[in-house]
C-alpha positions, 0 to 999 in steps of 0.5 A: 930374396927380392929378386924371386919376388919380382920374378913371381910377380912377373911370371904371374902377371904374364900368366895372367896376361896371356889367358886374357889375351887367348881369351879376348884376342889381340887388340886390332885397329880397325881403319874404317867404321865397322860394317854389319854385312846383315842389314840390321843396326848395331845394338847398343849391347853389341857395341858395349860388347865389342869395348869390353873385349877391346879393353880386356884386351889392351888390359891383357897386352898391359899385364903381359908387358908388365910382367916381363918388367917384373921380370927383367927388374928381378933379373937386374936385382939378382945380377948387381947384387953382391 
């Protein structure tokens, strides 16, 4: 029994995952300061923007591996028990 609940779990939060993901994209490390090829400044709304996609997408990749942990433990309850 508790082995479903754990695969639900899981298949939930990956479903969930993958939706943020497809919407706000994989997270990136950017290797230099980013460059506006327009010659105007960043504005703050922009940089507060730009850190929300950025933690949605950490927090999607996160609920992704999470959910695959779910999974993998409903997995092992499911295989061990007698």
């Amino acid at each position: 029994m508790y082995a479903k609940i754990f695969s639900t779990i899981g298949l939930v939060t990956d479903i969930i995952g993958v939706i943020l993901l497809f919407m706000y994209g994989l997270p990136s490390k950017i290797v230099g300061p980013p460059v506006r090829i327009v010659e105007q400044d960043i504005t703050d709304e922009e940089q507060n923007k730009n850190s929300f996609i950025t933690k949605m997408s950490y927090f999607g990749l996160s609920l992704l591996i999470l959910g695959f942990i779910f999974q993998l433990i409903g997995v092992w309850i499911n295989s061990f028990s007698f």
